[in-house]
gemmi code that builds the backbone of each chain (N, CA, C; Angstrom):
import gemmi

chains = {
    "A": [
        ("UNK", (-35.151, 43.264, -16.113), (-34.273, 44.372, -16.509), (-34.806, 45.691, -15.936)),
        ("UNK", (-34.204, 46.347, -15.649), (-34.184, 47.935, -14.724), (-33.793, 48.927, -16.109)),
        ("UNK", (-35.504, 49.492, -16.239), (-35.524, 50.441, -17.524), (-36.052, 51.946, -16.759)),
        ("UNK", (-34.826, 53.003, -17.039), (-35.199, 54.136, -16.804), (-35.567, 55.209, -17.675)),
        ("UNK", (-36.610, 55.830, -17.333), (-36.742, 57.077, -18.791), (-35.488, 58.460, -18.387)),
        ("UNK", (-34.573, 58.395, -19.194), (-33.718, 59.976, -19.361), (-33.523, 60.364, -20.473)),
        ("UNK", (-33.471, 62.446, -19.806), (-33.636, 62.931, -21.098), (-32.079, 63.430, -21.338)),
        ("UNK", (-31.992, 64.059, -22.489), (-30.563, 64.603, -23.179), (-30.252, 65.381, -21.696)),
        ("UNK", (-28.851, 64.851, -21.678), (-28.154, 65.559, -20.530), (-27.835, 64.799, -19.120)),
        ("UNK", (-29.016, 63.987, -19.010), (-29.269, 63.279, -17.887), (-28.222, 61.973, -17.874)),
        ("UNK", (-28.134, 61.362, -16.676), (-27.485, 60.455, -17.180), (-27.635, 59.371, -15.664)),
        ("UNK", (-27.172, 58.204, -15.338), (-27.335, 56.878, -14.655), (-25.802, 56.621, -14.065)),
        ("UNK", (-25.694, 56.556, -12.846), (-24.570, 55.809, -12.179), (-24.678, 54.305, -11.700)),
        ("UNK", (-23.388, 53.483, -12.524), (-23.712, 52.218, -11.713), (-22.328, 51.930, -11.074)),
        ("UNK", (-22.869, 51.780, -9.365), (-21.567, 51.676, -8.646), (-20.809, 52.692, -8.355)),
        ("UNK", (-19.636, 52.260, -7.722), (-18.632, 53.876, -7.422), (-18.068, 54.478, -8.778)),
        ("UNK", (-18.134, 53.990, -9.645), (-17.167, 54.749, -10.995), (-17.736, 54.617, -12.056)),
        ("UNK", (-19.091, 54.366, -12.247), (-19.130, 54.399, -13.882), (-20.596, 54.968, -13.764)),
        ("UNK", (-20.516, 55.864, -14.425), (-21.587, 56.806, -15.191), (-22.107, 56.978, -16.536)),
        ("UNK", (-23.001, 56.934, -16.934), (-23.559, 57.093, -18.270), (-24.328, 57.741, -18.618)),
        ("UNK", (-24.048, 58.826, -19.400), (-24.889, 60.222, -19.538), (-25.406, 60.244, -21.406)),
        ("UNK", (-26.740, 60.577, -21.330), (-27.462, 60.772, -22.621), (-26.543, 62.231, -23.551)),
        ("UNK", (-26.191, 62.317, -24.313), (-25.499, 63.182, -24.622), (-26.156, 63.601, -25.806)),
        ("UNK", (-26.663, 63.272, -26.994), (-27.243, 63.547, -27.745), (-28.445, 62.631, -28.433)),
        ("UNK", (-29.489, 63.107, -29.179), (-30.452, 62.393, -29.915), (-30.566, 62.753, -31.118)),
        ("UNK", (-30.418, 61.976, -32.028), (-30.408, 62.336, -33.315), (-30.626, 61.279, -34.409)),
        ("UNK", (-31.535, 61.681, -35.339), (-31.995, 60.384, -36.225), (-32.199, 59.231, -36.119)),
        ("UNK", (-32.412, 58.931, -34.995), (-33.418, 57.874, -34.043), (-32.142, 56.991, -33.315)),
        ("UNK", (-31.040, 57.762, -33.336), (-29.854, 57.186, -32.419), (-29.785, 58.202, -31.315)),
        ("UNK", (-29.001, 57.553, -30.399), (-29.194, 58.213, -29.177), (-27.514, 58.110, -28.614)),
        ("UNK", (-26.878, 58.805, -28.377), (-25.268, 59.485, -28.081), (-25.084, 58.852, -26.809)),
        ("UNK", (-24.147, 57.910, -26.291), (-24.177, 57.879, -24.961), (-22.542, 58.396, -24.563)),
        ("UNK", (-21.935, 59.062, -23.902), (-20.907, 59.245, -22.930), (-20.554, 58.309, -21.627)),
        ("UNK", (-19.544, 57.399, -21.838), (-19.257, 56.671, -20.754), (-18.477, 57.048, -19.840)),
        ("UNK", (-17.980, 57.099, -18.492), (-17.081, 57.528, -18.244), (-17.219, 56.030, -16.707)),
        ("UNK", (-15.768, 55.815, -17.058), (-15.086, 54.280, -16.547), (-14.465, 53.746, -16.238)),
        ("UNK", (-13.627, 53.208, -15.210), (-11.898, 53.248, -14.994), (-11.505, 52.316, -16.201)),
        ("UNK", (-10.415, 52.414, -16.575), (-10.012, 52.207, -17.807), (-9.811, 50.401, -17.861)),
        ("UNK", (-9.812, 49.762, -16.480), (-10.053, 48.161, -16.669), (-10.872, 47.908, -16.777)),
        ("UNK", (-12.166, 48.835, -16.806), (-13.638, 47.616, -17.532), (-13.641, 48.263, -19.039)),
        ("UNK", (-13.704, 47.295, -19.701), (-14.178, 47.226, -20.784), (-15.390, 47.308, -21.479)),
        ("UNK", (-15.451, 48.192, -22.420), (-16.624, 48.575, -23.035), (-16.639, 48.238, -23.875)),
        ("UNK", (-17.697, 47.533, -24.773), (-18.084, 47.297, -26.322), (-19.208, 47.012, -26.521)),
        ("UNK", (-19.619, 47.598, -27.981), (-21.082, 47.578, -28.075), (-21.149, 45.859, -28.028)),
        ("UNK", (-22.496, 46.245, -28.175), (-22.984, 44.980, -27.885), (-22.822, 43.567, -28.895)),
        ("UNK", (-22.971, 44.653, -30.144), (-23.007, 43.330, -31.359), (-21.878, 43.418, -31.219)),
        ("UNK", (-20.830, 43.859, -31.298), (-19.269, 43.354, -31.402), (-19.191, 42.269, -30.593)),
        ("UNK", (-19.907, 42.492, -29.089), (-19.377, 41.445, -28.050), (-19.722, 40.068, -28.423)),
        ("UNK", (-20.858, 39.980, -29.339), (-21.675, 38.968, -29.253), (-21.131, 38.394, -30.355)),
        ("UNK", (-20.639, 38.761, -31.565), (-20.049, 38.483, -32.682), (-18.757, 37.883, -32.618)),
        ("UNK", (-17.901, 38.436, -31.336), (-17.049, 37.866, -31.154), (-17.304, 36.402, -29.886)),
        ("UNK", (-17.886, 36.684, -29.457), (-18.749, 35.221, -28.482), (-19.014, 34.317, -29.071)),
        ("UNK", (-19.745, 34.730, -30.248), (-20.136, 33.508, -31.342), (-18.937, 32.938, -31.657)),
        ("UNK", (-18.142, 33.967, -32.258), (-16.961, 33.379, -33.181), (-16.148, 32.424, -32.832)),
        ("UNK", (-16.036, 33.107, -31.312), (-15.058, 31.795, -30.043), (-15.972, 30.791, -30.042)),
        ("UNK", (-16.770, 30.629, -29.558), (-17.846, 29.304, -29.635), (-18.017, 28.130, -30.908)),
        ("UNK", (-17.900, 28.771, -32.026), (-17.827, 28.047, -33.409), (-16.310, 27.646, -33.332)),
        ("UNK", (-15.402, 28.057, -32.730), (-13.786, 27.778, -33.215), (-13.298, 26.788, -32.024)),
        ("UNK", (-14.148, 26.896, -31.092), (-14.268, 25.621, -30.303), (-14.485, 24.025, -30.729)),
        ("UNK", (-15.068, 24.057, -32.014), (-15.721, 23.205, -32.793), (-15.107, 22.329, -33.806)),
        ("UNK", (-13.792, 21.958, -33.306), (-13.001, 21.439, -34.777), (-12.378, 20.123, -34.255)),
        ("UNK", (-12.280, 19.185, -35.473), (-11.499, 17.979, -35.064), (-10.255, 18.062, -35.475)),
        ("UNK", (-9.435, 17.316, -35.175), (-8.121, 17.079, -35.725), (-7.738, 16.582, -36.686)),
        ("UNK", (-8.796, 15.895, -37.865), (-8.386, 15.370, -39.072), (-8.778, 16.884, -39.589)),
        ("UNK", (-9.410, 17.739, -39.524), (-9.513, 18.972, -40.426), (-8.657, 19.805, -40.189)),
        ("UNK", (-7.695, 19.681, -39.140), (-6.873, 20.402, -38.261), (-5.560, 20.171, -39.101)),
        ("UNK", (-5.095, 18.899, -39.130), (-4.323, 18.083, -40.588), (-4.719, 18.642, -41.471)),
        ("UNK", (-5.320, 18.657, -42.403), (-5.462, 18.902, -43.405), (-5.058, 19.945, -43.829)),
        ("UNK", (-5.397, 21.265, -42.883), (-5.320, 22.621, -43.261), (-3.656, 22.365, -42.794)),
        ("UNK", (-3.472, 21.958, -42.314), (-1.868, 22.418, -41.566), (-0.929, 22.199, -43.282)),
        ("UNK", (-1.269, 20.830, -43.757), (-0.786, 20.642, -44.619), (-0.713, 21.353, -46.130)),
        ("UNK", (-1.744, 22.176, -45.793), (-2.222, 23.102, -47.511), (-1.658, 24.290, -46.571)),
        ("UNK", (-1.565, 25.014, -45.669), (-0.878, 26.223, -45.083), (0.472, 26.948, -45.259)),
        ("UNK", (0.791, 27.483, -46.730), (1.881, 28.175, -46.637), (2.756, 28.455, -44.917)),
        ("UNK", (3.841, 28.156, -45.027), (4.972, 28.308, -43.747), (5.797, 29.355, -44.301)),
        ("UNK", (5.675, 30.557, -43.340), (6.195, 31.664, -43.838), (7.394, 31.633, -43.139)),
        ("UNK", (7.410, 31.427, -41.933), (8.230, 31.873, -40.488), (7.962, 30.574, -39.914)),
        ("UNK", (9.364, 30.328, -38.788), (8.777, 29.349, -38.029), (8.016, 30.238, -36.569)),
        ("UNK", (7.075, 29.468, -36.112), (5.982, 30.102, -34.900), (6.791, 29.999, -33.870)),
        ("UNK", (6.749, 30.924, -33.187), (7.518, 31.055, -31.911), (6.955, 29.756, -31.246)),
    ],
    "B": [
        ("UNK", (3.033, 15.825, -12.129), (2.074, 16.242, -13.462), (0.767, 15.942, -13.209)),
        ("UNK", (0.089, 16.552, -13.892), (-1.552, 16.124, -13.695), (-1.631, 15.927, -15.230)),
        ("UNK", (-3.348, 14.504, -15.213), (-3.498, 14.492, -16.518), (-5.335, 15.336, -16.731)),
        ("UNK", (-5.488, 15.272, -18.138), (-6.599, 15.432, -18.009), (-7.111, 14.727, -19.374)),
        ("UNK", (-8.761, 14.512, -19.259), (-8.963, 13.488, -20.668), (-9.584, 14.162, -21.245)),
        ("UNK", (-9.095, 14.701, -22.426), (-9.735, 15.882, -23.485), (-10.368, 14.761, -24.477)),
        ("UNK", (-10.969, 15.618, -25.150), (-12.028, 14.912, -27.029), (-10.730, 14.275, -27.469)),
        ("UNK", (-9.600, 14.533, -27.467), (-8.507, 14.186, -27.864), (-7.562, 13.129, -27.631)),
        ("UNK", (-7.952, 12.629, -26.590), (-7.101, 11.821, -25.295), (-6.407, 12.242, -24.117)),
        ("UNK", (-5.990, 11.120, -23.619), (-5.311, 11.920, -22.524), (-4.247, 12.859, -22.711)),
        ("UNK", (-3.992, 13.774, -22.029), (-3.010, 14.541, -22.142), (-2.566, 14.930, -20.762)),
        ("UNK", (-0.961, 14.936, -20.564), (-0.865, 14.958, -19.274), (0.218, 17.053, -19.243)),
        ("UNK", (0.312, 17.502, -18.153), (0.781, 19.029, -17.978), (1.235, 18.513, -16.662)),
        ("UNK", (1.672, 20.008, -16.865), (2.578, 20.812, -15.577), (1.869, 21.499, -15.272)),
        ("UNK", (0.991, 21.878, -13.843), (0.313, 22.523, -13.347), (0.690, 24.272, -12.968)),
        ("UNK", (2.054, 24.032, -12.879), (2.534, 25.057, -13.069), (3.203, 26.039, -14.118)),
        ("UNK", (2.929, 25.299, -15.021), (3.236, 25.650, -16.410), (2.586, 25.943, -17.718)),
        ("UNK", (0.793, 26.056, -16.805), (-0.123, 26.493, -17.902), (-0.113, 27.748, -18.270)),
        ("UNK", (-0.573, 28.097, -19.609), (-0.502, 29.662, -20.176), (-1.951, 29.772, -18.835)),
        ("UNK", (-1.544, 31.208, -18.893), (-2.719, 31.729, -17.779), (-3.309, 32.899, -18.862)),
        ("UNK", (-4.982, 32.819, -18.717), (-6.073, 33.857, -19.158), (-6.613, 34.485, -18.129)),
        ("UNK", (-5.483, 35.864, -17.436), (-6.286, 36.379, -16.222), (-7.943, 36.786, -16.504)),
        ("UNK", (-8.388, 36.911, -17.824), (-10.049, 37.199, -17.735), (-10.559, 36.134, -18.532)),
        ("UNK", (-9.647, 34.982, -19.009), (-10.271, 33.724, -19.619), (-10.529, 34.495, -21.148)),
        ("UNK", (-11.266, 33.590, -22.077), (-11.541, 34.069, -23.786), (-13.083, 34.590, -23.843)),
        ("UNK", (-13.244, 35.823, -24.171), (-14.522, 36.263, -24.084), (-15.702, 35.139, -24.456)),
        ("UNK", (-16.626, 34.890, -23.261), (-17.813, 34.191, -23.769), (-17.176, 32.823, -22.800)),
        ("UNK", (-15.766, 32.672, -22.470), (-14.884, 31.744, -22.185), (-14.419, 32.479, -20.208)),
        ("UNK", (-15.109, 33.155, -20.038), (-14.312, 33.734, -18.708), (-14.136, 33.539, -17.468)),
        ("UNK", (-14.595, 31.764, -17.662), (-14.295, 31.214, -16.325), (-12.832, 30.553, -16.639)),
        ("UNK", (-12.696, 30.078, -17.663), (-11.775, 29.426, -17.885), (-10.101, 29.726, -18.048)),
        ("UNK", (-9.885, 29.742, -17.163), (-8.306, 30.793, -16.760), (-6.965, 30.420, -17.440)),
        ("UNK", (-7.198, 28.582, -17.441), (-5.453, 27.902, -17.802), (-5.599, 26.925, -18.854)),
        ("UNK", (-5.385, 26.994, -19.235), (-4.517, 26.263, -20.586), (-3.326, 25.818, -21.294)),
        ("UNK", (-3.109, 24.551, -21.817), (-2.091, 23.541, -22.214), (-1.908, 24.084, -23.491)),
        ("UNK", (-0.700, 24.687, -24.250), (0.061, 24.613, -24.942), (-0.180, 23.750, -26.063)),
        ("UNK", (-0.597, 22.476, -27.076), (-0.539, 21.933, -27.923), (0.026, 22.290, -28.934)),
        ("UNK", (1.573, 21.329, -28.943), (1.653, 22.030, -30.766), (1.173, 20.675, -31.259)),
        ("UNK", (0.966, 20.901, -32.957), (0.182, 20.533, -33.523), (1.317, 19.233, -34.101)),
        ("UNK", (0.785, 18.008, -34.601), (1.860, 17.047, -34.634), (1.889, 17.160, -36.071)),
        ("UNK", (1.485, 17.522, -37.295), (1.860, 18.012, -38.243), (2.444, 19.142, -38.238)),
        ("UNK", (3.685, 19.619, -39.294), (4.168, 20.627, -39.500), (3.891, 21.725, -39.806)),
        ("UNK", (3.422, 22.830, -39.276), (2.730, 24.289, -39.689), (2.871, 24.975, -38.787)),
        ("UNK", (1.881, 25.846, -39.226), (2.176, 27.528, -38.539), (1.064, 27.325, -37.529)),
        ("UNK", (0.054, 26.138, -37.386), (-0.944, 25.761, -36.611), (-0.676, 25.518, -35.125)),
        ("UNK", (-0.997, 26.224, -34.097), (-1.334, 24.731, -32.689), (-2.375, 25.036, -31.910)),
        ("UNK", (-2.493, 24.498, -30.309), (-3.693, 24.597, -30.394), (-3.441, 24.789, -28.398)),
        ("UNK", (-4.794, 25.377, -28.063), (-4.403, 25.482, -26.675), (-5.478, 24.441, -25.892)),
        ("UNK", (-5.039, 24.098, -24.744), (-6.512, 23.165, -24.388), (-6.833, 23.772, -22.921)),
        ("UNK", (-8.032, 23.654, -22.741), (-8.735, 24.290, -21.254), (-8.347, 23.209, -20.471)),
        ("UNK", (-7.409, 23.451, -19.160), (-7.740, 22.806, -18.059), (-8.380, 22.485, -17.551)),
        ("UNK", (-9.448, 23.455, -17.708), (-10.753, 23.303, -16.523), (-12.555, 22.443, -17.403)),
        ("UNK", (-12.067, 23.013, -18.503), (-13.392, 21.721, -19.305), (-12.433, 21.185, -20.543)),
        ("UNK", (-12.638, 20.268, -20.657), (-11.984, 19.232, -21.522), (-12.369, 19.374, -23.074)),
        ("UNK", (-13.999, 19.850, -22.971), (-13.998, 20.276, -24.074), (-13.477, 21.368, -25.163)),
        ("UNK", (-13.259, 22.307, -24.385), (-12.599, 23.734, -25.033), (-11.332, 23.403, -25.309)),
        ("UNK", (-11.191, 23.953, -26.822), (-9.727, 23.475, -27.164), (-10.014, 24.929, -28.578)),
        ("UNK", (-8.756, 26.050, -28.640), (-8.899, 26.675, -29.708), (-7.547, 26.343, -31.095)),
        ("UNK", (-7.305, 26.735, -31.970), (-6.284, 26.744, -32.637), (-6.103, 28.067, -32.783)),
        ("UNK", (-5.055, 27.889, -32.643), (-3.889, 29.842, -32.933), (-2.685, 29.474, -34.060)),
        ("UNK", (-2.926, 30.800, -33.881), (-1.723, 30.751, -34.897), (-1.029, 31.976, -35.064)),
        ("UNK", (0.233, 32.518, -35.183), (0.603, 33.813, -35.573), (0.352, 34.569, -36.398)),
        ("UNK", (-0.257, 35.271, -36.608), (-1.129, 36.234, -38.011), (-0.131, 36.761, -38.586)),
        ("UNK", (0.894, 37.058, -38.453), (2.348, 37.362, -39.204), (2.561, 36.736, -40.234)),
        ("UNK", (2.274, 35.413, -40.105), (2.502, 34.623, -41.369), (2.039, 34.713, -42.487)),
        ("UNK", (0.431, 35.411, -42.197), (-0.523, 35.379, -43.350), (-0.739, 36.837, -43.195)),
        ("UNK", (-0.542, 37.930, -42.716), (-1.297, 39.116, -42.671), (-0.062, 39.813, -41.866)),
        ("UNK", (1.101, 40.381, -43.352), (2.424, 40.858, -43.335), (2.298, 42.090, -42.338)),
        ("UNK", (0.990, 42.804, -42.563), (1.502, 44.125, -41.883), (0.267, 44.309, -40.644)),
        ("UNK", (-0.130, 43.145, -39.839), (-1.272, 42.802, -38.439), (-0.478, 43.033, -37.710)),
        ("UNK", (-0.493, 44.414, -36.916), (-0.078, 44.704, -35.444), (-1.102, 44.829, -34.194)),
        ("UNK", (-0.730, 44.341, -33.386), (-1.511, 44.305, -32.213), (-0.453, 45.105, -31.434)),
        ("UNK", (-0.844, 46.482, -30.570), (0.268, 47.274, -29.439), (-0.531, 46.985, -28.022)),
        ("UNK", (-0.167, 46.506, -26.949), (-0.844, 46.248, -25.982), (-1.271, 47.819, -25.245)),
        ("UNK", (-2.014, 48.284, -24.394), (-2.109, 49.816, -23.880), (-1.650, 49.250, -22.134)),
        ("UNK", (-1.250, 50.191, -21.877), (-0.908, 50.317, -20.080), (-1.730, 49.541, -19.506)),
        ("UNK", (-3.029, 49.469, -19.859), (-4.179, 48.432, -18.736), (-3.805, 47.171, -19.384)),
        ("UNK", (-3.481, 46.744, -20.719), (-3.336, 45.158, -21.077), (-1.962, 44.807, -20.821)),
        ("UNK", (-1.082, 45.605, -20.111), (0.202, 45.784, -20.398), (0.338, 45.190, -18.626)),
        ("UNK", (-0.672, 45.587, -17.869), (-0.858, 45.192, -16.397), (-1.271, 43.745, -16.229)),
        ("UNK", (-2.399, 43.822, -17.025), (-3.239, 42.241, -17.374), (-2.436, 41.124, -17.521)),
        ("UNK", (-1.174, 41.127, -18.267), (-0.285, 40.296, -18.733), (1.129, 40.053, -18.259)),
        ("UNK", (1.094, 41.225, -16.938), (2.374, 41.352, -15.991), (3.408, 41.351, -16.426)),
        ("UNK", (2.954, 42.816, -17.698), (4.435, 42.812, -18.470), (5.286, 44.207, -17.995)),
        ("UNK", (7.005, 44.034, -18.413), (7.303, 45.594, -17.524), (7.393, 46.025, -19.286)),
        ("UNK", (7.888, 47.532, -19.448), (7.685, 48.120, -20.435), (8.560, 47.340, -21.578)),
        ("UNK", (9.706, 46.488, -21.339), (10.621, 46.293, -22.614), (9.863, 44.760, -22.532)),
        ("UNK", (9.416, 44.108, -22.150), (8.872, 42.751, -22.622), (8.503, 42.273, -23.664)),
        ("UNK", (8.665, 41.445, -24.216), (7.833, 40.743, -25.473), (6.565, 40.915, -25.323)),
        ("UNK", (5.512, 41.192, -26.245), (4.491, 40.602, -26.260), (3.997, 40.511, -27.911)),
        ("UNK", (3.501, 39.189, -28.089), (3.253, 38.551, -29.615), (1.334, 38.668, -29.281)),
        ("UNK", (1.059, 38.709, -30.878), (-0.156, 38.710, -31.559), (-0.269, 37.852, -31.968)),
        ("UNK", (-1.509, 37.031, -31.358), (-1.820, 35.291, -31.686), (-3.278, 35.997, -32.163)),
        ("UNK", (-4.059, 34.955, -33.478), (-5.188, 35.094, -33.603), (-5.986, 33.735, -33.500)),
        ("UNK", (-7.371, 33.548, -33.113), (-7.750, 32.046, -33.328), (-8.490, 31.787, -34.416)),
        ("UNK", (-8.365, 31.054, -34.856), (-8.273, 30.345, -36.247), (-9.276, 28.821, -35.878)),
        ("UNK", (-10.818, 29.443, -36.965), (-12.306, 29.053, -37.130), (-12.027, 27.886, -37.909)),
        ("UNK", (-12.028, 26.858, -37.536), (-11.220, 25.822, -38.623), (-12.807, 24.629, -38.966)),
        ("UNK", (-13.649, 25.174, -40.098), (-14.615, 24.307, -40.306), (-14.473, 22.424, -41.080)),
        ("UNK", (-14.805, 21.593, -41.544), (-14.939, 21.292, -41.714), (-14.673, 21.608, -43.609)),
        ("UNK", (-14.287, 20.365, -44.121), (-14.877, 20.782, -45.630), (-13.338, 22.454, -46.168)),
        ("UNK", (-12.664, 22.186, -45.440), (-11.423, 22.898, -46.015), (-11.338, 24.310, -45.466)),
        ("UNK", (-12.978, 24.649, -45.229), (-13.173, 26.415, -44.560), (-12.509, 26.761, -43.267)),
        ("UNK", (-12.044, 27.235, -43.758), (-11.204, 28.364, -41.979), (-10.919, 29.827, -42.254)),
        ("UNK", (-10.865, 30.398, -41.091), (-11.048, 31.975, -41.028), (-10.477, 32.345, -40.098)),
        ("UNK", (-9.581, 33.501, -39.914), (-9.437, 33.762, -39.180), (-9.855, 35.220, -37.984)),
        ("UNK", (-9.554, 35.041, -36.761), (-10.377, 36.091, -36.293), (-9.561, 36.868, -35.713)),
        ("UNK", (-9.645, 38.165, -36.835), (-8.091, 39.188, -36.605), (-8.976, 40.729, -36.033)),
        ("UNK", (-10.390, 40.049, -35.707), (-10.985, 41.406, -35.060), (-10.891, 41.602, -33.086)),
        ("UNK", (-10.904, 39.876, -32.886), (-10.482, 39.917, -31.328), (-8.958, 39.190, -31.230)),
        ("UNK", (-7.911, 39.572, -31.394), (-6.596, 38.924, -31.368), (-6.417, 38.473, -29.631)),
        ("UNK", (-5.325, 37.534, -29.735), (-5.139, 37.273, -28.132), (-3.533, 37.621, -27.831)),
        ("UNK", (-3.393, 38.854, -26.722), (-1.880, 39.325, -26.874), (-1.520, 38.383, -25.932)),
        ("UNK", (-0.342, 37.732, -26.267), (0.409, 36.780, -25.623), (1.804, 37.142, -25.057)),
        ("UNK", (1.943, 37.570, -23.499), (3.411, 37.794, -23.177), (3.909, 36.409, -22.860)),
        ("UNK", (5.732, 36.168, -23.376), (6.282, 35.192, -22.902), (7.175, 34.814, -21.714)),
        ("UNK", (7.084, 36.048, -20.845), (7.707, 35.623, -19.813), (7.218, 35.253, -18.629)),
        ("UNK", (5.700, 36.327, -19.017), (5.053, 36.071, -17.487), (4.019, 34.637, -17.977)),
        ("UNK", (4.101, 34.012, -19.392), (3.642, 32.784, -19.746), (1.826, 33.564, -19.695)),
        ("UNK", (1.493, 34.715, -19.714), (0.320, 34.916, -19.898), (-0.607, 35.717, -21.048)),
        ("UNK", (-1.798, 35.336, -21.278), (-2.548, 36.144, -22.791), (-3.780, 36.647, -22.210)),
        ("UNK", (-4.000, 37.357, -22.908), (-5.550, 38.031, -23.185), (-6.244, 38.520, -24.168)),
        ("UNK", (-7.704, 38.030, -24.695), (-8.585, 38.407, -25.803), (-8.431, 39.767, -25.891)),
        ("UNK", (-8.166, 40.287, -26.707), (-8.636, 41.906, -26.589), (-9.465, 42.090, -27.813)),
        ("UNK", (-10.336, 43.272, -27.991), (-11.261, 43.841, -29.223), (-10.578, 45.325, -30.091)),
        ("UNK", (-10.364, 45.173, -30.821), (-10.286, 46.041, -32.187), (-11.056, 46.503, -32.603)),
        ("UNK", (-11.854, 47.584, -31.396), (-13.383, 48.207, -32.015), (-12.688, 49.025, -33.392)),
        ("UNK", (-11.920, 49.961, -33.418), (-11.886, 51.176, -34.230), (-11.100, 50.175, -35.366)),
        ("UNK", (-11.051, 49.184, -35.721), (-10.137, 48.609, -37.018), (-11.178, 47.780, -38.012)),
        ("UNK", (-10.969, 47.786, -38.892), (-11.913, 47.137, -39.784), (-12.380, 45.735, -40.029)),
        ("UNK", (-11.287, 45.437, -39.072), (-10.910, 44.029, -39.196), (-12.259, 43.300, -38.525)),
        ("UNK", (-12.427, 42.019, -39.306), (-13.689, 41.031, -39.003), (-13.184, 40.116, -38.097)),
        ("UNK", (-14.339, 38.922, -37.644), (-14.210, 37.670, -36.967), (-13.807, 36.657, -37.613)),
        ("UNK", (-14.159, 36.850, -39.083), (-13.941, 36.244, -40.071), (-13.383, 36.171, -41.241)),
        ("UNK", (-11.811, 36.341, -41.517), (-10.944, 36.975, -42.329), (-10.700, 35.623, -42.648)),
        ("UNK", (-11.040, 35.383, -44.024), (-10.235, 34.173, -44.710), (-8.428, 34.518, -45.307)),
        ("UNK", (-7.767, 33.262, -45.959), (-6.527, 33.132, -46.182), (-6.588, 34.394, -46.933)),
        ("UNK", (-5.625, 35.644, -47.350), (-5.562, 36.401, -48.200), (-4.890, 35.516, -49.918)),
        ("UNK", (-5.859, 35.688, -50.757), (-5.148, 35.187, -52.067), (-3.325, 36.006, -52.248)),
        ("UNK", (-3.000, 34.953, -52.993), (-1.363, 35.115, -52.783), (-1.362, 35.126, -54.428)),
    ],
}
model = gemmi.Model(1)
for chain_id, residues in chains.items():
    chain = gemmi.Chain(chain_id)
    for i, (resn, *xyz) in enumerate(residues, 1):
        res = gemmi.Residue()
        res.name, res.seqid = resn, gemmi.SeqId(i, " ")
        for name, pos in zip(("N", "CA", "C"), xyz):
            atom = gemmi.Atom()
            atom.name, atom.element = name, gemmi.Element(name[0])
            atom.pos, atom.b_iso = gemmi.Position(*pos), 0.0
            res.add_atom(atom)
        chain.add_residue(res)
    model.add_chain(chain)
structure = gemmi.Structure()
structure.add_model(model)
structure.setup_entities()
């Protein structure tokens, strides 16, 4: 991993369009400013990973439990 | 048609008729196409299967059914992603954690917007909403 020391203000370019500037420090968090063309996507990290997990576990199911629930599942609407 | 042999059995498609994931399911982003499954019991359940590994298979479901007032609005960049023009459909599918032992949850914090004409979806994230990975049935 490629670790740089910057201070408030300073900030890191990766590539032609995305920049990341230290913007503030405060109570042992640290402010970052992204700036990004609007098709890459940003998210912290635990979100990403929380949702990685989540897909990965829901990968994980058989079809007799798949039955089961279908059958206890209120039908509100029919599903497109 | 092509077939392919899922955990499930064989199952045979239309190659040209798979839902397409132009960035695949986060954690999932090689995996581009996927088979349709509805579910052979009656519900609000079905299920999609990966073309490309046999193992990946999710269940969806419309969050409408269970979660009256879940909107998903696509923005101009997901609105490109899904090769939709401005009046198009596009529906809010969530996937649905289906454990063992009766537990399931659903995950109304990354929804997958689904357009129906161009037959294509994409994961998106709900940073600013409260919403979890793990939203069980709401008591009724």
């Amino acid at each position: 991993m490629l670790v740089l020391t910057r201070k408030v203000g300073e900030g890191i370019r990766i590539g032609d369009d995305i920049s990341i500037t230290v913007v503030e420090m405060k109570g042992g968090g640290i402010r970052l400013g992204i700036m990004a063309p609007p098709t890459v996507k940003i998210h912290r990290q635990e979100v990403y990973d929380r949702i990685l997990e989540e897909n990965k576990e829901a990968t994980q199911w058989i079809i007799a439990d798949l039955d089961d629930l279908s059958a206890r599942l209120p039908m509100v609407k029919e599903v497109k | 048609m092509k077939s392919i042999n899922t955990r499930f059995g064989q199952v045979e498609y239309d190659p040209a008729n798979t839902l397409h994931f132009p960035c695949g399911m986060i954690g999932f982003e090689s995996l581009r196409e996927f088979i349709v499954m509805p579910n052979k019991k009656q519900g609000p359940l079905f299920w999609i299967q990966s073309v490309d590994d046999p193992e990946i298979a999710f269940v969806l479901t419309d969050p409408t059914n269970f979660f009256l007032d879940y909107r998903v609005v696509p923005d101009d960049n997901e609105k490109q992603k899904l090769a939709m023009e401005e009046e198009d459909d596009c529906h809010a599918l969530v996937v649905v954690t289906v454990n063992s032992g009766n537990d399931f949850t659903f995950n109304l914090l990354a929804p997958i917007l689904y357009s129906p004409k161009a037959n294509r979806a994409i994961q998106v994230v709900l940073e600013h909403s409260n919403y979890s990975t793990k939203v069980p049935l709401p008591a009724v």
